[in-house]
N, C-alpha and C positions, 0 to 999 in steps of 0.2 A: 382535470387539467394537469400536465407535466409540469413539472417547478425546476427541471433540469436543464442546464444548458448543452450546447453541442459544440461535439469536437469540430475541428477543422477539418471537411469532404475530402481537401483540397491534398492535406498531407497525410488522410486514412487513405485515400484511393494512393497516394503515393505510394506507400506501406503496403499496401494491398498489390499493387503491380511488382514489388522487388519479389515477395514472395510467391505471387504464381509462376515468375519467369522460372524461381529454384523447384517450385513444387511436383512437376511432372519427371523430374530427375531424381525425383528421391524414391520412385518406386519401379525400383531396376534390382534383377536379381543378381549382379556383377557387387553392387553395391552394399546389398545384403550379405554378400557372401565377406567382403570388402574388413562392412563393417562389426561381421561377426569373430571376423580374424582378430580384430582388434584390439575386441571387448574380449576374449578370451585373455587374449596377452595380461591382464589385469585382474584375472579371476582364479581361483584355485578349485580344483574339481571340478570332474567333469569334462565332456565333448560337446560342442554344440550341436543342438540336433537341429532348430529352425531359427530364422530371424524372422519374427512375422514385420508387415506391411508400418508403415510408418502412423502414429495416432499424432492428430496435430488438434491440440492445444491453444487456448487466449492468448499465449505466451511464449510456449515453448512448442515442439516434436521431439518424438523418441521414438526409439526402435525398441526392441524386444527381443533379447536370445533367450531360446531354453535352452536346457542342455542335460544331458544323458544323470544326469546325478537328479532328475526330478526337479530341478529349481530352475529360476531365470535370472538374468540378469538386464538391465535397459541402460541405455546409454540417450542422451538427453542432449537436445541443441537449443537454439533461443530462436525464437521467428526474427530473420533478416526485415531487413525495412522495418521493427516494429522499435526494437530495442538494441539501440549504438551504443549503450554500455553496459552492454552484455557482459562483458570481460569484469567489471566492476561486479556487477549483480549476481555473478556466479561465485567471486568470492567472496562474496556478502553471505553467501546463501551454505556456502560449506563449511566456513565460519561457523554460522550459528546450530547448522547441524551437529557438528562435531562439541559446540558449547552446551547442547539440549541433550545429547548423548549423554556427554559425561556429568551432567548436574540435573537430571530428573527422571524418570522413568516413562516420559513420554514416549510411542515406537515410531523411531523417524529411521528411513532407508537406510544403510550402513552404509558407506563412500566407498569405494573402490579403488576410484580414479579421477581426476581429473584435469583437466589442461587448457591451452587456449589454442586457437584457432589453428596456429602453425604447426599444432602435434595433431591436430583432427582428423578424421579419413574423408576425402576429398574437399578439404578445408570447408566443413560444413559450419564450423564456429567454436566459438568455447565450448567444452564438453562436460559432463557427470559423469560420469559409470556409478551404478549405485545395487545394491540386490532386492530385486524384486519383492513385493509383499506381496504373497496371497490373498484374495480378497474376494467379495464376493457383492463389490458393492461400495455405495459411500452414503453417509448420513442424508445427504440432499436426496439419492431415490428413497430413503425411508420417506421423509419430511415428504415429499413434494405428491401432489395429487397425480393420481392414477390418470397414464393417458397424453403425458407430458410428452412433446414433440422437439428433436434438437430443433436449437434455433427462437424456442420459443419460449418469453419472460414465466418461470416457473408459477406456481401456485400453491402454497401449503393445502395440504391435505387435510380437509375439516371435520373425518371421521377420522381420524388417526388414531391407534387404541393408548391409549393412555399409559399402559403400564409400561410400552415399548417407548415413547416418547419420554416418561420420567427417567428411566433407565441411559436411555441414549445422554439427557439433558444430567445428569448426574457425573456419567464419564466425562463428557465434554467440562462440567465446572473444576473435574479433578485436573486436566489437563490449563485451564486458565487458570488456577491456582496454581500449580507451579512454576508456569512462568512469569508469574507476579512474583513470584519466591525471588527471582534471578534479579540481581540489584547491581545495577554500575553505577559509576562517578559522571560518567558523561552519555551527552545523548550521540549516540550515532551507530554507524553499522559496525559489526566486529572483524576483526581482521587475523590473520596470525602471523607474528613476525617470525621473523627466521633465526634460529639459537643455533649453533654447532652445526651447522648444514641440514635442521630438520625444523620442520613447523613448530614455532612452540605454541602458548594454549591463547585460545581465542581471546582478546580483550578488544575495546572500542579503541577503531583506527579508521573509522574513514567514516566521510559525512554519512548523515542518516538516509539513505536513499529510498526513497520512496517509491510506493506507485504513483504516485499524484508528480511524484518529480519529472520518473521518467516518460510519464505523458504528455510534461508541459515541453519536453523537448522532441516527442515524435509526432502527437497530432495536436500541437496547442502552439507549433510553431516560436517556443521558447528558443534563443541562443545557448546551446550549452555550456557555452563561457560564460554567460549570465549567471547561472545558480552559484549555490555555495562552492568553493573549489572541493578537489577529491577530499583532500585530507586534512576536511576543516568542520569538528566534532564541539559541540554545545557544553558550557560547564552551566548553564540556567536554563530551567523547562522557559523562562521569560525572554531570553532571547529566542530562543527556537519559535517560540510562538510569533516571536516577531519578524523571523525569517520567512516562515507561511505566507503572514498577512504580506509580504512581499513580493512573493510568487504569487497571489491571486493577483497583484496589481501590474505583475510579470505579464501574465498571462491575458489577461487584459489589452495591455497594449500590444503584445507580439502576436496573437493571433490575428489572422486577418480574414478567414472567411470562416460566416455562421455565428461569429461573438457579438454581433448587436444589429438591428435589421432598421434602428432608426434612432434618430438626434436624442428622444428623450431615454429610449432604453442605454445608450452608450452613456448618458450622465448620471442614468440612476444607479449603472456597475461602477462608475467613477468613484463617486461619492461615496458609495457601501463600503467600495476596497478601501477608501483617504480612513472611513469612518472607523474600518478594524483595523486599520495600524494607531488610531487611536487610542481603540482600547486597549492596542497590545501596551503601548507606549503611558496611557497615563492611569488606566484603570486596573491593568494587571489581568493579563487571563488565568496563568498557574497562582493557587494559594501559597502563600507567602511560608507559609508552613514545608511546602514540599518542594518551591524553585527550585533549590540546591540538590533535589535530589534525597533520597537514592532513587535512580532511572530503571523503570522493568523493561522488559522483555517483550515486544510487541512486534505481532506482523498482519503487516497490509490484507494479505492474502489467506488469513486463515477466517476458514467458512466450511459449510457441510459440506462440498464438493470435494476439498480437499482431504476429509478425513475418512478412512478405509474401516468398515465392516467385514464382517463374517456372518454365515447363518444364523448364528445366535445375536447379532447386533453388537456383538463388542467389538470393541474401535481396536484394531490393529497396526493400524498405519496415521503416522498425519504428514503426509506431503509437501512440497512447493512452499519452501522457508527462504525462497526471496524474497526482498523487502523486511527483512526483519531484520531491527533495529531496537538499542536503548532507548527510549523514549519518555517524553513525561509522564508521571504516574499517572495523570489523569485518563489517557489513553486506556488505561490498565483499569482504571476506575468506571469506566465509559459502558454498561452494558452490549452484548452482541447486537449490531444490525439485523444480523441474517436470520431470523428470530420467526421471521417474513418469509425470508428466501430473494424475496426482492428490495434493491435499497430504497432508502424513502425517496431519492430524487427523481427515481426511476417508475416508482406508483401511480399506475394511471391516473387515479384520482385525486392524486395530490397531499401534500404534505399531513394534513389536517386529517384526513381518513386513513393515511398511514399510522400515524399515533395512536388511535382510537383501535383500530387494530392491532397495534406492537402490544399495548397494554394490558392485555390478559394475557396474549404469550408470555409475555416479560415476567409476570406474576407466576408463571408457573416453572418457570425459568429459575428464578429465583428460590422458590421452593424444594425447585430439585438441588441446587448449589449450599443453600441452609442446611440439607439434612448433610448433603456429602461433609462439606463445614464441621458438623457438629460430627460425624465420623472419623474423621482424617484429626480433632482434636482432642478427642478420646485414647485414640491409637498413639496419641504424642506426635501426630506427624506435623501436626498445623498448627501456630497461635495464634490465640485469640488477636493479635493486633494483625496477623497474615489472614484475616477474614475479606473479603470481596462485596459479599451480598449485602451489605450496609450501605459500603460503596457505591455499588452499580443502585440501590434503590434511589441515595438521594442525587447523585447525578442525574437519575430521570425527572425526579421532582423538582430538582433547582432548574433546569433546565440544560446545566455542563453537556449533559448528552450532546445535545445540539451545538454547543459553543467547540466542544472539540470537534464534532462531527464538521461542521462546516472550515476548522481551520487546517483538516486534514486532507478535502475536498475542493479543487478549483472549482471544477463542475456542479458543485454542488451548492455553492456555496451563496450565491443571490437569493434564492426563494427562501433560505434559512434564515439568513441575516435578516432579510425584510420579516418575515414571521416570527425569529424571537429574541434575537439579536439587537433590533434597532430599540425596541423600544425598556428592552432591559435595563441597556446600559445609559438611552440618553432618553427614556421618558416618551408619552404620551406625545403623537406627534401628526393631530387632525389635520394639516397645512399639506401634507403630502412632503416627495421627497426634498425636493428644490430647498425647501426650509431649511434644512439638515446644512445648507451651504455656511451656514452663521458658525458651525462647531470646527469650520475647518481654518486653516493659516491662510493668509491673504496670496501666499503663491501659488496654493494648490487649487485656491479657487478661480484663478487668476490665469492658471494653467488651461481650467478647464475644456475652454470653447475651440481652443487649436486642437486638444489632444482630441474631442467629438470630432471635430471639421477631421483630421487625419483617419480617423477610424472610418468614415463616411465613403472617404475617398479610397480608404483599401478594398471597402468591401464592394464599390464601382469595377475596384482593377481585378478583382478574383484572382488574384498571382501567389504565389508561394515564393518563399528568398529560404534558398539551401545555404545554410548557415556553414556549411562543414565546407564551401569552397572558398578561394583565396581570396578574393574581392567581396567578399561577406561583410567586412566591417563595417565597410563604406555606407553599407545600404541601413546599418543603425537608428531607428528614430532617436529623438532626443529622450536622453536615462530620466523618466518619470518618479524614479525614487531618490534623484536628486534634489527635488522641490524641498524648501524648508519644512520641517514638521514642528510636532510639540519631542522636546527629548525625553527619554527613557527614564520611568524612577532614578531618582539618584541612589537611593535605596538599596539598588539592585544594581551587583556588580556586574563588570563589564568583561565576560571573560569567554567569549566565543575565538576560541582558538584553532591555528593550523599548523598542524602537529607536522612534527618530521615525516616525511614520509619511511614508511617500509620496508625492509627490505625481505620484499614478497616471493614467495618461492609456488609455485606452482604443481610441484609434486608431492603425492602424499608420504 
């Protein structure tokens, strides 16, 4: 059984029609030639010799120049209809590239260029220019069984030779070791303000933006005036967590097709989302030990897919550093998902077989990260308190896995809560979920049967409301996270702030 829920048809088919209308335009040889002019202007050495055909991406497309010097260069756009703060997520992403460059030895693309939409060749979008890695591959075709089809949920490889597997899983824990290294004051994405007319060096300046964020406003039918504002960055892993449990409860009411197919399933997400802003608010999800910080270095999207081999299987490349942001250490704490190749919410069989499965990966995962560990402290490069594998083990045993997993996940995040969440933090509970209504404030409970009844009647109207036109507001439900709750630790200061803004420069 699938424990995942589902986006909105409603606003992916949206998504999905702005980009086919652009897609049969982007392979024109006027274009190529267009865009190879461009990318030159930005490059030193060399002629161009080809622009090959456009490769399109979850997320993004790119083009490709070689050019007469042996090397290449790609120039990089964001898929239309998918992601409207492109412009945001691109400087999230150069940010942290240029912060990874110059604070670890991890090999991420070199920048060239980049800009937003009004400097682009036939305003395709924000841009990258970046130089190409040679590669011959990425860790997911290692991992993944022979025979794999695009399109289709991968499968690890269950003869996989062992010594090539420790090897790979050894690079990869040197690589999450140092970005655990990388410590901020606050949670969010990095920015770089402008000094003397030039970029100066990356620190935290705009909200943490996530993948789960920018989902909740393309197919989850979120208001983007709803979330955090741009430049408004966390000083406690305890509020941030309490921002999440906010967008699940976000997401919840603004989606309108595919979020609940009947009365009882719309009160048992109710309830689950009242129940984890509970815990954020009285039970504490960050240890009190590391609220305050210091914040690592975490992205959404790093996974096998993203990181580049060579014949011999050493990692030359790691890719696609959108979404990465300061974050709670827990995050940093939290074991690899991708361990599978597939995520748990996604596992045909359901949560419970995915575990049972992750756990002798995870064991050998760890094994390989132990020896790297005990390497890299040898060498002086690592201390004993900069260790992981302690970490990641009892996060899987306490359960945290799962606690951050799900408050990092909307979609994700009902069949987790119900599985190990609910009965963690509020006990044994044979009555079913209804019971659960005793743990909550008299107005949320009170709230409940309109907010069903509303959801009932959206999913009757199968409509979508485009938030970005002028008469958007009006069509509002009533703000659900207005309802009285239980308040926040007192314990635990109150300091989720919104910073000045930037003054953001766009040239390198």
């Amino acid at each position: 059984m699938v424990s995942y829920e589902l986006y909105d048809d409603g606003a992916w088919d949206r998504g999905e029609a702005i980009f086919q209308a652009l897609r049969d335009t982007l392979y024109n040889e006027d274009l190529y030639h267009e865009i190879a002019t461009f990318v030159t202007k930005h490059r030193k050495g060399g002629s161009p010799v080809k622009c090959f055909p456009p490769k399109i991406g979850g997320f993004n497309f790119h083009y490709r120049i070689q050019y007469s010097d042996g090397r290449s260069a790609i120039i990089r756009f964001p898929m239309p209809g998918y992601f409207r703060m492109a412009e945001e997520k691109l400087l999230g992403e150069v940010a942290a590239m240029r912060y990874i460059a110059d604070n670890t030895t991890i090999p991420v693309p070199s920048v060239l260029h980049y800009g937003m939409t009004d400097e682009s060749p036939r305003r395709l979008g924000p841009f990258l220019i970046m130089e190409y890695i040679e590669n011959s591959g990425d860790v997911a075709g290692v991992l993944r069984a022979p025979g794999h089809t695009h399109g289709e949920k991968p499968a690890l490889d269950p003869v996989i030779d062992d010594a090539k597997i420790d090897y790979v899983y050894s690079q990869i824990a040197d690589i999450m070791l140092q970005l655990a290294k990388c410590d901020f004051s606050r949670i969010g994405c990095l920015g770089m303000r402008s000094c003397n007319g030039h970029d100066g060096n990356p620190e935290v300046t705009y909200r943490p933006l996530s993948l789960n964020m920018t989902q909740l406003v393309e197919v989850g039918g979120v208001p983007h005036f709803e979330l955090p504002p741009t430049f408004k960055t966390f000083c406690t892993s305890s509020q941030y967590y309490s921002a999440l449990a906010d967008m699940h409860l976000q997401q919840l009411s603004f989606q309108r097709n595919q979020v609940v197919q009947s009365d009882d399933e719309c009160r048992k997400k109710y309830i689950a989302r009242q129940l984890f802003r509970k815990v954020g608010a009285e039970h504490g999800v960050a240890s009190p030990d590391t609220d305050l910080g210091p914040f690592k270095l975490w992205c959404d999207d790093f996974r096998p897919g993203n990181i580049l081999i060579d014949d011999e299987y050493r990692i030359v490349g790691v890719i696609d550093w959108e979404f990465t942001y300061a974050a709670p250490v827990e995050f940093a704490y939290s074991p690899p998902w991708w361990l599978l190749l597939v995520m748990p919410e996604e596992w045909t069989e359901g949560l419970d077989d995915w575990a049972a499965k992750y756990e002798p990966r995870l064991n050998r995962f760890l094994r390989a990260m132990q020896l790297k560990e005990r390497e890299l402290i040898e060498q002086g490069r690592l201390d004993q308190s900069q260790v992981l594998s302690t970490h990641m083990r009892r996060s899987w045993e306490t359960g945290d896995f799962w606690l951050v997993y799900a408050a990092r996940k909307s979609w994700a995040f009902d069949g987790i809560f119900w599985r190990t969440l609910d009965k963690r933090f509020f006990g044994d509970n044979p009555a079913g979920f209804m019971e659960r209504l005793k743990l909550l404030p008299p107005q949320q409970v009170a709230a409940m049967e309109a907010f069903v009844e509303r959801k009932m009647q959206e999913k009757e109207e199968s409509t979508l409301i485009d938030w970005y036109a002028k008469d958007s507001v009006s069509k509002l439900p009533p703000n659900i996270l207005s309802l009285d709750s239980v308040e926040p630790c007192e314990a635990r200061p109150s300091c989720a702030t919104m910073t000045d803004g930037p003054d953001v420069r766009v040239v390198p």
